[in-house]
Backbone bond lengths (Angstrom), bond angles and torsions (degrees), N, CA, C in turn:
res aa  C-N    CA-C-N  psi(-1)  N-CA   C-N-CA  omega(-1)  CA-C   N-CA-C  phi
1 X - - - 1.464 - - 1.531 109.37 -
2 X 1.336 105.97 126.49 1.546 118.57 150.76 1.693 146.92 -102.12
3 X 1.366 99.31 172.82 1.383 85.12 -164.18 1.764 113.42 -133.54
4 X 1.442 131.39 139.34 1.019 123.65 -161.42 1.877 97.23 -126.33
5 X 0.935 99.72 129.09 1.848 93.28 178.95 1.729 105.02 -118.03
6 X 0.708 109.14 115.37 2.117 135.13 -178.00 1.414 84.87 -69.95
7 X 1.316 129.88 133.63 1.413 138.39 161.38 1.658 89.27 -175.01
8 X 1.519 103.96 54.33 1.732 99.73 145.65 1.364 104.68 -97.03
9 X 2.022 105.74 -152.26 1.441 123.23 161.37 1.601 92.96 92.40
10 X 1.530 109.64 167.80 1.740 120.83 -147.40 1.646 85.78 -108.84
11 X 1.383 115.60 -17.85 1.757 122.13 -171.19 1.733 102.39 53.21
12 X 1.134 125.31 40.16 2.025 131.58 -172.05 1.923 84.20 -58.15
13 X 1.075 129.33 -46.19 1.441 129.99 173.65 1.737 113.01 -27.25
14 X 1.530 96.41 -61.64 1.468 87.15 -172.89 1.921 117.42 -100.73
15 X 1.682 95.70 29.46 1.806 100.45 -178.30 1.706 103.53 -60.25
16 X 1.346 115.66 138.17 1.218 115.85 22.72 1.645 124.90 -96.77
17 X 1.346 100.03 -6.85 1.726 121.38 -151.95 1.873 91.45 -57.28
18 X 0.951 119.14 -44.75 1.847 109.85 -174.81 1.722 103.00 -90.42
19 X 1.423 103.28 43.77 1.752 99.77 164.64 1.626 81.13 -111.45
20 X 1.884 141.28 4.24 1.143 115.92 176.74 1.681 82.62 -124.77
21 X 1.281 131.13 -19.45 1.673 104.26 -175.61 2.095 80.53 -162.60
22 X 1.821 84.52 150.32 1.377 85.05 150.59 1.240 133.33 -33.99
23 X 1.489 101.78 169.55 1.616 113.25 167.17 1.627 107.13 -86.26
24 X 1.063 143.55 -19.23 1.659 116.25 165.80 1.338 102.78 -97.53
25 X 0.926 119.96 26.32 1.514 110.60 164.32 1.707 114.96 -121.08
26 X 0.847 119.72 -11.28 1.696 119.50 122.76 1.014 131.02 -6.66
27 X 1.421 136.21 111.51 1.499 155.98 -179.71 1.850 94.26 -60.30
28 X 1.377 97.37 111.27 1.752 99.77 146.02 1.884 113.12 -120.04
29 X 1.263 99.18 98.74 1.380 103.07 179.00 1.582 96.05 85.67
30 X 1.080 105.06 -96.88 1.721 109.51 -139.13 2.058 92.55 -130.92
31 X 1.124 133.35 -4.48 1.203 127.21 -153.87 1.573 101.76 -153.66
32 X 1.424 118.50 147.37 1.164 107.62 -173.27 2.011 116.61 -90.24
33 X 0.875 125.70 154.39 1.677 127.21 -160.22 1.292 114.69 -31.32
34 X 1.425 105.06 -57.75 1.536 142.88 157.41 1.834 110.28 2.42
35 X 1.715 89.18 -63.70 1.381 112.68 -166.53 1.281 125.03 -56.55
36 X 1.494 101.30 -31.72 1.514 109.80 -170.14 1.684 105.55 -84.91
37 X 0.864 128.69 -35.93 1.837 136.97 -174.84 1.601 83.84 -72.96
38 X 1.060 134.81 -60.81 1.742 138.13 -150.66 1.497 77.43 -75.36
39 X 1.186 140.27 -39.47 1.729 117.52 -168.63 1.604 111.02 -96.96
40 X 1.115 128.50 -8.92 1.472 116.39 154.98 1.403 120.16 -73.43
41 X 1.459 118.08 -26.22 1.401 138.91 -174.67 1.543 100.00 -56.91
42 X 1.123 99.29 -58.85 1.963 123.12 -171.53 1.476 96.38 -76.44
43 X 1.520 136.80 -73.22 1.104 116.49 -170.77 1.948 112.90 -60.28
44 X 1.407 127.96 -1.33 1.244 116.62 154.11 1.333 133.70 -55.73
45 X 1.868 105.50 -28.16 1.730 116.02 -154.25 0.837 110.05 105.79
46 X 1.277 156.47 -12.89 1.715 166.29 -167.14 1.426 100.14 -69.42
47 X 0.886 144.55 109.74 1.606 149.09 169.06 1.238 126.99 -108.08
48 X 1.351 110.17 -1.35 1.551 115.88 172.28 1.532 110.70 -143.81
49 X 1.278 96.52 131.28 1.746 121.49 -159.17 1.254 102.54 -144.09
50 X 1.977 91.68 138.36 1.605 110.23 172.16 1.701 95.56 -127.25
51 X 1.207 78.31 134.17 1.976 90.00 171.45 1.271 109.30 -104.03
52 X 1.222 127.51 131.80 1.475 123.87 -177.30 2.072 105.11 -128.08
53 X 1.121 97.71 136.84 1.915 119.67 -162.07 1.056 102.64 -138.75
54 X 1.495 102.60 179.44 1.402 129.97 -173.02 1.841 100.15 -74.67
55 X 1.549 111.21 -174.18 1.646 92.86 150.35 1.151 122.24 -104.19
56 X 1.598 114.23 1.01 1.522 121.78 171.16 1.772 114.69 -75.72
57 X 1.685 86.16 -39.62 1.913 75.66 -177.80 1.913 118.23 -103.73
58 X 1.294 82.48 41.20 2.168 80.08 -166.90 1.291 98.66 -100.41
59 X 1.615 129.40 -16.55 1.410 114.39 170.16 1.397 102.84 -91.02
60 X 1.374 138.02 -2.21 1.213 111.85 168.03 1.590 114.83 -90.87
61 X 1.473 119.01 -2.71 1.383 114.32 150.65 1.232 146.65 -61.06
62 X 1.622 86.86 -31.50 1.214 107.70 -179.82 2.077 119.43 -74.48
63 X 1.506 84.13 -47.01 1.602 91.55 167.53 1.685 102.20 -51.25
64 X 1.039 115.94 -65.26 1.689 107.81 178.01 1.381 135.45 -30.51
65 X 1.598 96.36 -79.11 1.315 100.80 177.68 1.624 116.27 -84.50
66 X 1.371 128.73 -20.77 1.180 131.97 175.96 1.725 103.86 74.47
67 X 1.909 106.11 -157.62 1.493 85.95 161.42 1.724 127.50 -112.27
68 X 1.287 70.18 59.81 2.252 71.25 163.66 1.330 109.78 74.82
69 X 1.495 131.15 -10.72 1.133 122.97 -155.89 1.811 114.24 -98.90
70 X 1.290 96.03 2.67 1.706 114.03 167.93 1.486 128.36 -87.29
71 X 1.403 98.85 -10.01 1.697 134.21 174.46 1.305 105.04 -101.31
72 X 1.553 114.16 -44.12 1.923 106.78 -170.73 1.642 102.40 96.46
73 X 1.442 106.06 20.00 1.323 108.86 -172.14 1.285 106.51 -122.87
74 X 1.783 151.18 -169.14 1.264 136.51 -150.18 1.913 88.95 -158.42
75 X 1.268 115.45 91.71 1.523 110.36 166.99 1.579 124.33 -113.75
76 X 1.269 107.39 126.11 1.327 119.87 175.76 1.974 114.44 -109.33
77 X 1.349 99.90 158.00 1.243 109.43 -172.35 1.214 111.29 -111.41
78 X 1.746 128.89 146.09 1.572 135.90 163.96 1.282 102.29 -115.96
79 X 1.131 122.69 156.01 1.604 121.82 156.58 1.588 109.19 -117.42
80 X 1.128 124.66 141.80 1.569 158.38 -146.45 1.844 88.10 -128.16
81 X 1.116 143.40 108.39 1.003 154.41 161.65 1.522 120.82 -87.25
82 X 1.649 114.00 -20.70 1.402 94.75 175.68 1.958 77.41 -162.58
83 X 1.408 104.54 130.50 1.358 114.19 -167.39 1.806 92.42 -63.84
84 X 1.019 133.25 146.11 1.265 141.78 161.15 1.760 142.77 -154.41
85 X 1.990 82.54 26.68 1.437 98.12 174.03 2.006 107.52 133.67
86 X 1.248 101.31 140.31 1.642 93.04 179.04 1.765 113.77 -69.44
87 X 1.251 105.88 -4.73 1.360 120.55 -177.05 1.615 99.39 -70.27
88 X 1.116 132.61 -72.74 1.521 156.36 144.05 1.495 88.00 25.12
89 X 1.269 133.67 -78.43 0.940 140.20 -132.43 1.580 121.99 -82.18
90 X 1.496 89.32 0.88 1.851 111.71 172.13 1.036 139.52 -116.67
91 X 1.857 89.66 5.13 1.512 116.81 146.84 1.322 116.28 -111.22
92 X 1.278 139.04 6.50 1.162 136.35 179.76 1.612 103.36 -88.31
93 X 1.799 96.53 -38.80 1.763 87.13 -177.97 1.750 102.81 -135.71
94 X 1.882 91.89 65.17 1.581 92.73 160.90 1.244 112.91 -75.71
95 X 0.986 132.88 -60.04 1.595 138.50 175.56 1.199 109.89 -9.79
96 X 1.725 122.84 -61.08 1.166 127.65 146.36 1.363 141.18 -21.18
97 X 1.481 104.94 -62.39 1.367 112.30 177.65 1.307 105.81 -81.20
98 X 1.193 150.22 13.69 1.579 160.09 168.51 1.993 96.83 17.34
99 X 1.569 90.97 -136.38 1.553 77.86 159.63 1.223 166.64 -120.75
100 X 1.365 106.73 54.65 0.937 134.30 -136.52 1.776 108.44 -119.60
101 X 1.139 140.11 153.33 1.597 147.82 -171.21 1.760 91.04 -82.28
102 X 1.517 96.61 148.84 1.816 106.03 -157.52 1.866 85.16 -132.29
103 X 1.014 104.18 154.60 1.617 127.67 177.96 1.627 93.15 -127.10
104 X 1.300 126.77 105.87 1.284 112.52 170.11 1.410 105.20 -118.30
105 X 1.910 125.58 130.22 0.853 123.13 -145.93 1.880 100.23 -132.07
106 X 1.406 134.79 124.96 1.530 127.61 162.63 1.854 101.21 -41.86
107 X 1.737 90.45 141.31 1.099 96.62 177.89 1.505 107.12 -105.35
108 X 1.246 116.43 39.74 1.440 118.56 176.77 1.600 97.72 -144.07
109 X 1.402 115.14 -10.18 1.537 103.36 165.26 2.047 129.52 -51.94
110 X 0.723 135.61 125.31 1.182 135.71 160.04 1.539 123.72 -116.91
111 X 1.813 104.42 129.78 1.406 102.07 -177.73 1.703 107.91 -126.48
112 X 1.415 100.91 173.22 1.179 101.76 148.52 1.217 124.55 163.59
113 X 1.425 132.95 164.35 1.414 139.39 -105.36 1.242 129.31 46.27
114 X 1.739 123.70 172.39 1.446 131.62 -174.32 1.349 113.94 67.90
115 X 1.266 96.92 165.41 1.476 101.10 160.57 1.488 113.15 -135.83
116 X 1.117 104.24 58.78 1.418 121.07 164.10 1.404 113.78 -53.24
117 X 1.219 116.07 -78.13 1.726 128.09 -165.07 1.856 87.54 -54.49
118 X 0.928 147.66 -74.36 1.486 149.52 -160.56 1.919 99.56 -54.25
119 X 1.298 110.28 -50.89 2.089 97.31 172.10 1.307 90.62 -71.65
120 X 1.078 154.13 -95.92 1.462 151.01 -175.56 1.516 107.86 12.72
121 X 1.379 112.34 -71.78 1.465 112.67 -150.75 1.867 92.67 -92.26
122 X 1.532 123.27 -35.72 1.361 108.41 168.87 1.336 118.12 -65.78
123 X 1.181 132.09 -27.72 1.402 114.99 -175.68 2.017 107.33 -102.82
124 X 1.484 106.22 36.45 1.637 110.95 176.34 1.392 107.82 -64.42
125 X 1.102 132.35 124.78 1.477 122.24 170.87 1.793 117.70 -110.37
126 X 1.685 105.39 -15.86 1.888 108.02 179.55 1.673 77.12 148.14
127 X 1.467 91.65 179.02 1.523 118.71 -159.20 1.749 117.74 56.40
128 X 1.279 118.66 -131.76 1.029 116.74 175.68 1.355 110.17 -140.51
129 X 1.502 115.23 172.07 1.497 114.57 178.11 1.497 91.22 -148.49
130 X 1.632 105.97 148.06 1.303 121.34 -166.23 1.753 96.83 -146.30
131 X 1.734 111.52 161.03 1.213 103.01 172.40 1.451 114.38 -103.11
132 X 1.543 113.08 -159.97 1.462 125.71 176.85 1.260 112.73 -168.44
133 X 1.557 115.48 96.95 1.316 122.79 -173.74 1.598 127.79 -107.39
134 X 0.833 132.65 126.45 1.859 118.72 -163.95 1.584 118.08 -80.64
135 X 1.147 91.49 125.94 1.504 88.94 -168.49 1.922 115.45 -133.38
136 X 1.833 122.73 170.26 1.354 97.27 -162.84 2.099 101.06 -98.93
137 X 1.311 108.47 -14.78 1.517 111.57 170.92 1.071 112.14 -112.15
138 X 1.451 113.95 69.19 1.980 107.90 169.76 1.260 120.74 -52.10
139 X 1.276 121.05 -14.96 2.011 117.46 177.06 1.630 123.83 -74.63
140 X 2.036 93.67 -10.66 1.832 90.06 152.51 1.668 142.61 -77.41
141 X 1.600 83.20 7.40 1.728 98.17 -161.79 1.403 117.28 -134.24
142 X 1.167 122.69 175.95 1.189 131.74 173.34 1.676 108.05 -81.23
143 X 1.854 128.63 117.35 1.000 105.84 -167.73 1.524 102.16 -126.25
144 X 1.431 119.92 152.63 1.431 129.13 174.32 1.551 94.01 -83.04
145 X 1.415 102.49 155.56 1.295 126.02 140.66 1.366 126.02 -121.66
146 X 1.713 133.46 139.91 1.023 159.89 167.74 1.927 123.44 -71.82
147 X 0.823 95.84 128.32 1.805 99.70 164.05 1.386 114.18 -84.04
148 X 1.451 112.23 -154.65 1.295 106.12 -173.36 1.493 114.97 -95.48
149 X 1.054 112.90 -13.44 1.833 132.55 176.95 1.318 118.55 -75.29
150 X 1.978 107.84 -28.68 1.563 103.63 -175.87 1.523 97.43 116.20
151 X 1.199 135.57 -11.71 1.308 133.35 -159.69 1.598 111.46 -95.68
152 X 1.288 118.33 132.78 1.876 113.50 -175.35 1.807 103.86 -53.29
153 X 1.167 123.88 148.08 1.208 139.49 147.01 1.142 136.34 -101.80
154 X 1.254 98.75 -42.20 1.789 113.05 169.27 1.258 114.05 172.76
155 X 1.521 117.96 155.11 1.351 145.46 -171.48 1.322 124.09 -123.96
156 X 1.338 113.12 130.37 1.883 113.22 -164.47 1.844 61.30 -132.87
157 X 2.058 81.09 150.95 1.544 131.60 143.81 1.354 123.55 -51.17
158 X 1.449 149.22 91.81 1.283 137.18 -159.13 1.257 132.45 26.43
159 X 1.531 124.20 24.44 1.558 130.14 -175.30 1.823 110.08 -5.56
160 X 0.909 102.65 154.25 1.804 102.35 161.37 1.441 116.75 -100.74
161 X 1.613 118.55 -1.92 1.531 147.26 172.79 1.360 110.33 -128.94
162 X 1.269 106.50 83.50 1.609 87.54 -178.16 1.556 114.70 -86.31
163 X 1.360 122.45 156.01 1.481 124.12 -170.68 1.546 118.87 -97.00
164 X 1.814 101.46 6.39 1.554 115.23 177.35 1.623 101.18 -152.53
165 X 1.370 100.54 179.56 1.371 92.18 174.73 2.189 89.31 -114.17
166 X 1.109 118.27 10.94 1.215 108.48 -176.04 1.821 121.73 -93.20
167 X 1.032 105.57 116.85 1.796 115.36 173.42 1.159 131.63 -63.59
168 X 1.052 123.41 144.76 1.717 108.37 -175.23 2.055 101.34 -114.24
169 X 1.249 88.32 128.62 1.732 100.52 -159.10 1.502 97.46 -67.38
170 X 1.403 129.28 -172.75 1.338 123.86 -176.19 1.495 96.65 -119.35
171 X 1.443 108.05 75.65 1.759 112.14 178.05 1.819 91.35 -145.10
172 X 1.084 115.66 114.34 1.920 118.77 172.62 1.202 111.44 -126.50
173 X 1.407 115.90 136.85 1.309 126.12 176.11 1.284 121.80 -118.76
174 X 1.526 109.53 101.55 1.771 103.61 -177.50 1.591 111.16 -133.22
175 X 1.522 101.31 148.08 1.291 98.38 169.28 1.327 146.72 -75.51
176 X 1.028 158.76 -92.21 1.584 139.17 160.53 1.294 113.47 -108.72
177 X 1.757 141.68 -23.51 0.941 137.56 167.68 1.201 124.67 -45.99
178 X 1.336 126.17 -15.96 1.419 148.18 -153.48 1.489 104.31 -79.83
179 X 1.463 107.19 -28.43 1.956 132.55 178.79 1.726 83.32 -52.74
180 X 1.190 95.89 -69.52 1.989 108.24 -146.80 2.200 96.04 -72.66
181 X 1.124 109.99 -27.60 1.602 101.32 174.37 1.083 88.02 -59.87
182 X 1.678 129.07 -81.23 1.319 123.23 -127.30 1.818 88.70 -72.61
183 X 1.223 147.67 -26.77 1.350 127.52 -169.19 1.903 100.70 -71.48
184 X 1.434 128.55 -11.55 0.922 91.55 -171.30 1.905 105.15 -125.57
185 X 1.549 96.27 18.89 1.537 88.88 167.45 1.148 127.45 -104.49
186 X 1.593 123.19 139.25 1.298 131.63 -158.67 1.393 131.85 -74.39
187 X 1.491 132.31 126.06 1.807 102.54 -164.70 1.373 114.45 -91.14
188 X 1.518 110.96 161.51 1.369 148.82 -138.68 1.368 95.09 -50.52
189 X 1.222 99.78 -168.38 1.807 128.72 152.08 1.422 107.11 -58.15
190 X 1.371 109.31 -31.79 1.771 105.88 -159.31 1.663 85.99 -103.69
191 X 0.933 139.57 -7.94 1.524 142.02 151.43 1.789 88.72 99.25
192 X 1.527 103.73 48.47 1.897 104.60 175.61 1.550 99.13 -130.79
193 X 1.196 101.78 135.71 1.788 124.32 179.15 2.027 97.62 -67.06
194 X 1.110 94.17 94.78 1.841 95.42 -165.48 1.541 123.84 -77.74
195 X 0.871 117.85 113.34 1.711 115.54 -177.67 1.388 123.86 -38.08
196 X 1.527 112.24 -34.10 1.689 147.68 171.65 1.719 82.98 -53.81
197 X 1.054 142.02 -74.25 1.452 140.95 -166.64 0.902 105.73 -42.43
198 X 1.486 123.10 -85.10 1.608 125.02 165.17 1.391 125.27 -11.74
199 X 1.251 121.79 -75.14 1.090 125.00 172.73 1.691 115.16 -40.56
200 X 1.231 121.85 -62.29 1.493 132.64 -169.52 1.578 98.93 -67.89
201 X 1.400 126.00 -2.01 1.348 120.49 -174.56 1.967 95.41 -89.35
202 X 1.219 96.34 -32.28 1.697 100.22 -175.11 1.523 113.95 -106.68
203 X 1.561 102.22 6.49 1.639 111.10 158.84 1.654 115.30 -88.40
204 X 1.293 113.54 -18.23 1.616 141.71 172.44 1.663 99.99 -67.62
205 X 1.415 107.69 -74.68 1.187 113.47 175.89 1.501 140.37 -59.19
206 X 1.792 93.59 3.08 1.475 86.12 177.54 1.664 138.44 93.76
207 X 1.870 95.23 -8.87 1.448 125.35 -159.05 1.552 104.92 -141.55
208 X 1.502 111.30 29.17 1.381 95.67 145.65 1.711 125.34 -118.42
209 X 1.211 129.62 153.79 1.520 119.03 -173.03 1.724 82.03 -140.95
210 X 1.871 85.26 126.99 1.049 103.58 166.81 1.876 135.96 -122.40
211 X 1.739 107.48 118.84 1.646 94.79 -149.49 1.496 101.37 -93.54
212 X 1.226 117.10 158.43 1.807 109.89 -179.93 1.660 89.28 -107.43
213 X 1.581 91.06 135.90 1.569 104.19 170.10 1.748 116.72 -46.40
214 X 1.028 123.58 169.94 1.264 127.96 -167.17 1.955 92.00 -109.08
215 X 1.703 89.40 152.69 1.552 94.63 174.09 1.546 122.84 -67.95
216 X 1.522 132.16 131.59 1.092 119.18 -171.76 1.873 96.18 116.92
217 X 1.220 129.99 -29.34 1.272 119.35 -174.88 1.555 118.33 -79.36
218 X 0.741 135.45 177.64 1.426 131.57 -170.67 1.233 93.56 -157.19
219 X 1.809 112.41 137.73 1.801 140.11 169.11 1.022 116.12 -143.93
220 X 1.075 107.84 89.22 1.428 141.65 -179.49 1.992 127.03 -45.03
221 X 0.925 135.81 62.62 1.518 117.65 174.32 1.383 124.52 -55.70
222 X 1.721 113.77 121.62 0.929 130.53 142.67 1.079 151.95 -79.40
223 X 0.748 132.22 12.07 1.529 148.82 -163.88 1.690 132.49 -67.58
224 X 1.788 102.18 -53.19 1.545 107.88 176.97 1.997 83.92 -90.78
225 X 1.937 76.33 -169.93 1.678 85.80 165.99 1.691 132.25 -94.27
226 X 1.181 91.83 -10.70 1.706 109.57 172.97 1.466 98.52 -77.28
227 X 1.476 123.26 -61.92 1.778 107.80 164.41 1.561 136.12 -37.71
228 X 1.172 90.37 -41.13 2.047 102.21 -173.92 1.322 99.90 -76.28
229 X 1.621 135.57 -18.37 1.033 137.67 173.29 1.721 113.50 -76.93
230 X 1.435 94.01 -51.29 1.750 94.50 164.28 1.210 137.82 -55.44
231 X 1.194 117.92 -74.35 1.727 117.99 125.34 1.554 109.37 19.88
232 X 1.348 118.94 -108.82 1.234 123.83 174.67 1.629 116.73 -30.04
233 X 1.090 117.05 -48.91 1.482 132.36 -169.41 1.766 100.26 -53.33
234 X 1.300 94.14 -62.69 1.683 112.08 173.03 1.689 111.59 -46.64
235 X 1.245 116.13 -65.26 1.056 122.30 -166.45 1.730 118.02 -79.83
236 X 1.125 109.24 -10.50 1.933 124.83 132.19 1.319 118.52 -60.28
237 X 1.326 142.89 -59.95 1.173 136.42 -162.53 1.577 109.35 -66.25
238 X 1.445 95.62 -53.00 1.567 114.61 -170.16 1.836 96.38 -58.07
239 X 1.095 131.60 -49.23 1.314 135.44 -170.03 1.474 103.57 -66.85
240 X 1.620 115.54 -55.26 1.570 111.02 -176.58 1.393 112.08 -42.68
241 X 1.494 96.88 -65.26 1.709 109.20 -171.73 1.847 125.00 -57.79
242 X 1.270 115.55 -42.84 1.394 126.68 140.38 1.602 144.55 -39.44
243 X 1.153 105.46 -51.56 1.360 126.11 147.39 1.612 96.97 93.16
244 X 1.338 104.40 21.84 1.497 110.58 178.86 1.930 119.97 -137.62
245 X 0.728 103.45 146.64 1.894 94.09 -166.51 1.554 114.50 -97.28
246 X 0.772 131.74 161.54 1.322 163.78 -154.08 1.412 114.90 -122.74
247 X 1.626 114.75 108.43 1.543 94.50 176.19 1.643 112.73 116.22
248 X 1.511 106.17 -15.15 1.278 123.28 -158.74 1.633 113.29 -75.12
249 X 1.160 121.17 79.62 1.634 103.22 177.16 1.421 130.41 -55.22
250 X 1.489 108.96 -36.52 1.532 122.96 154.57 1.301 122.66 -6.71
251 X 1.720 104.93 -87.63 1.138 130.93 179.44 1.642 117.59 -63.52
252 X 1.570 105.15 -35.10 1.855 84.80 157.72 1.296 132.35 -88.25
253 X 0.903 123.46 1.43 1.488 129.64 173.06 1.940 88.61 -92.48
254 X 0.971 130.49 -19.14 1.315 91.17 147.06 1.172 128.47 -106.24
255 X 1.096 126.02 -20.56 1.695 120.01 160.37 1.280 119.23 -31.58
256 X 1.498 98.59 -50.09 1.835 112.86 -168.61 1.280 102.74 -68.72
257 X 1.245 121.72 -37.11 1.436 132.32 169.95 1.951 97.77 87.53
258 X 1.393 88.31 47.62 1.760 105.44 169.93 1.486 87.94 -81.64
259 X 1.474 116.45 -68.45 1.774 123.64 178.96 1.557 115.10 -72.28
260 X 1.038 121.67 144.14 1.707 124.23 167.68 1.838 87.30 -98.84
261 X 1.546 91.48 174.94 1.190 104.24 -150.08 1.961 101.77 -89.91
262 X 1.220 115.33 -5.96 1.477 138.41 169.61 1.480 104.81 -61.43
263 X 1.383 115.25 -58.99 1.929 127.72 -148.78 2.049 71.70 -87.28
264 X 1.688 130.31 -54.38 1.292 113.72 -148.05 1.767 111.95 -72.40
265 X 1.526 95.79 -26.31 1.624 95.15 162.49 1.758 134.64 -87.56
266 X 1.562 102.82 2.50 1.609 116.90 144.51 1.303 104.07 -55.77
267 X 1.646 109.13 -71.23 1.465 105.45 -151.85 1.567 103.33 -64.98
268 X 1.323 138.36 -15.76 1.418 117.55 167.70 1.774 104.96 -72.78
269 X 0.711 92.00 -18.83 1.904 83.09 -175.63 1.663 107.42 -77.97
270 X 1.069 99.25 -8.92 1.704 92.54 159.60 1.404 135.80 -102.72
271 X 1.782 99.97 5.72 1.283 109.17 -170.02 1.650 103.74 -101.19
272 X 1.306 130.86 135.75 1.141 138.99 166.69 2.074 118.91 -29.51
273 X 1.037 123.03 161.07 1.487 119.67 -168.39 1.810 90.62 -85.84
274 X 1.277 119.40 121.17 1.784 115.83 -173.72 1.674 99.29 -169.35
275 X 1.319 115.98 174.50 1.227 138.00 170.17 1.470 119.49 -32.15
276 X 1.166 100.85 -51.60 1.839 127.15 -143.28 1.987 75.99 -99.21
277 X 1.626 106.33 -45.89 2.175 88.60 -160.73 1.266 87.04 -78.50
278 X 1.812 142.98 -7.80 1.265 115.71 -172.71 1.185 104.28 -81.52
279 X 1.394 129.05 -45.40 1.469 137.72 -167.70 1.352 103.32 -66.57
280 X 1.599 128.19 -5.64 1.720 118.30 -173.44 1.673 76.16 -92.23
281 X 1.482 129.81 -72.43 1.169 131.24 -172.07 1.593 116.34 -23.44
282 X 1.145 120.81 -38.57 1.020 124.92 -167.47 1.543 112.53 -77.26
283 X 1.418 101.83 -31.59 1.885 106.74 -179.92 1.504 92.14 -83.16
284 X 1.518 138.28 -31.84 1.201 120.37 -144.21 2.060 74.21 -75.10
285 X 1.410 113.36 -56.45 2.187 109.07 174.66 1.555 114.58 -27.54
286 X 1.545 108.82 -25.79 1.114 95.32 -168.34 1.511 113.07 -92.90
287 X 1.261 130.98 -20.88 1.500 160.21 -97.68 1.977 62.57 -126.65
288 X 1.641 92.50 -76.90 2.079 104.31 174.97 1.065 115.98 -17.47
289 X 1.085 100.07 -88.35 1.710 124.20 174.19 1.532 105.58 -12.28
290 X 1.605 115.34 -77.12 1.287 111.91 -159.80 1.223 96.96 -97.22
291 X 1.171 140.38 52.45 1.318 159.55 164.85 1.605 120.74 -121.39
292 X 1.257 106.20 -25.38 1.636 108.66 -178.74 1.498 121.08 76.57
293 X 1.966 96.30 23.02 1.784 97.90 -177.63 2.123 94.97 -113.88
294 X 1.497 99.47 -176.88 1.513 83.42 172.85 1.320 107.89 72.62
């Protein structure tokens, strides 16, 4: 399995703040946007990642995340030159996805709790998998509808009637056919190669399954600036009171055991004395602890 992370688009929503950086590169709390999609990705098992950007903001990804190899993880870059749909983005980096099953994920999504996305993507077997999250304005989103059994029926693009109140998050899981849909569906009214297509191409076929997040998860919008503020707000509280962070690629690459626990206490020794290197320090004590070293 692979993985594609969407972090194009001009973000005009949250101007002025992306006249100095994108919108996932935006501070939520303590970590930049980026972080949180790249750490569900990694705490799934996913080890190979393409980030796809503008051409203005792909070297500052690159300065960031580099290539993956400080994680134990494998990132490559596309550039997206003129946004033209979340669909776009699975032809921009088929080459990438060769042949192999793709996780393509919004790079402005943020979640958390469950472990949804990790049963999701281990138990993928072909077709596609999509979510279903409950929400109180379904006419900002792409929404499923249900029968009486629980089973998808169909999905509209922000309806102005919606037929559920449930959203479909920007996380898709398909297996390789997904190359040859998206090359041959046509874009919208709004002239964008639509993800809504895709999907309804393997709701046609019989091969889409769609799971609703579990209660307790949280999906976060970022988007305006009153959101990115909430967002943050959330993802402070939840961290204070928990005493554990959110967002952390660090810590899943060692969970995942991409990093051993040798290379993950290098990489704190290169990090400045701060918030973020005390709390890695603190898992690498803990890592000890329930290890029987120390």
């Amino acid at each position: 399995m692979k993985a594609i992370i969407l972090a194009g688009g001009t973000g005009s929503r949250l101007y002025p703040l992306t006249q100095v950086a994108s919108k996932q590169l935006q501070a939520v709390f303590d970590k930049p946007m980026i972080y949180y999609p790249l750490t569900v990705l990694m705490a799934s098992g996913v080890s190979q990642l393409c980030l796809i950007s503008t051409p203005d903001d792909l070297p500052r990804y690159q300065r960031l995340l580099g290539d993956g190899r400080q994680w134990g993880v494998s990132i490559e870059y596309r550039e997206q030159s003129k946004p033209e749909g979340i669909a776009q983005a699975l032809l921009i980096a088929a080459d990438f996805v060769g042949l192999d099953s793709v996780v393509l994920m919004l790079g402005d999504n943020i979640f958390s709790g469950g472990d949804d996305f990790p049963r999701a993507i281990s138990s993928f077997e072909g077709g596609a998998a999509i979510f279903a999250y409950h929400v109180k304005d379904p006419k900002r989103y792409g929404v499923v509808e249900f029968d009486g059994s629980g089973k998808a029926i169909s999905i509209e693009e922000k309806p102005c009637h919606p037929k559920s109140s449930y959203a479909v998050p920007g996380v898709y899981i398909y297996d390789n056919d997904v190359l040859d849909i998206a090359r041959k569906i046509k874009p919208s009214a709004r002239g964008e190669l639509e993800i809504t297509d895709v999907n309804l191409e393997y709701l046609r076929r019989g091969k889409l399954q769609v799971r609703r997040l579990s209660r307790g998860f949280a999906w976060l919008d970022a988007g305006t600036s009153t959101a990115l503020h909430e967002a943050s707000a959330y993802i402070e509280a939840i961290e204070r009171r928990q005493g554990v962070k959110i967002g952390c690629p660090e810590e899943s690459a060692l969970v995942r055991g991409f990093l051993g626990i040798e290379d993950f206490e290098v990489l704190i020794g290169k990090m400045p004395t701060c918030e973020y290197s005390d709390y890695l320090r603190s898992v690498a004590d803990e890592w000890h602890r329930l290890n029987g070293e120390k």
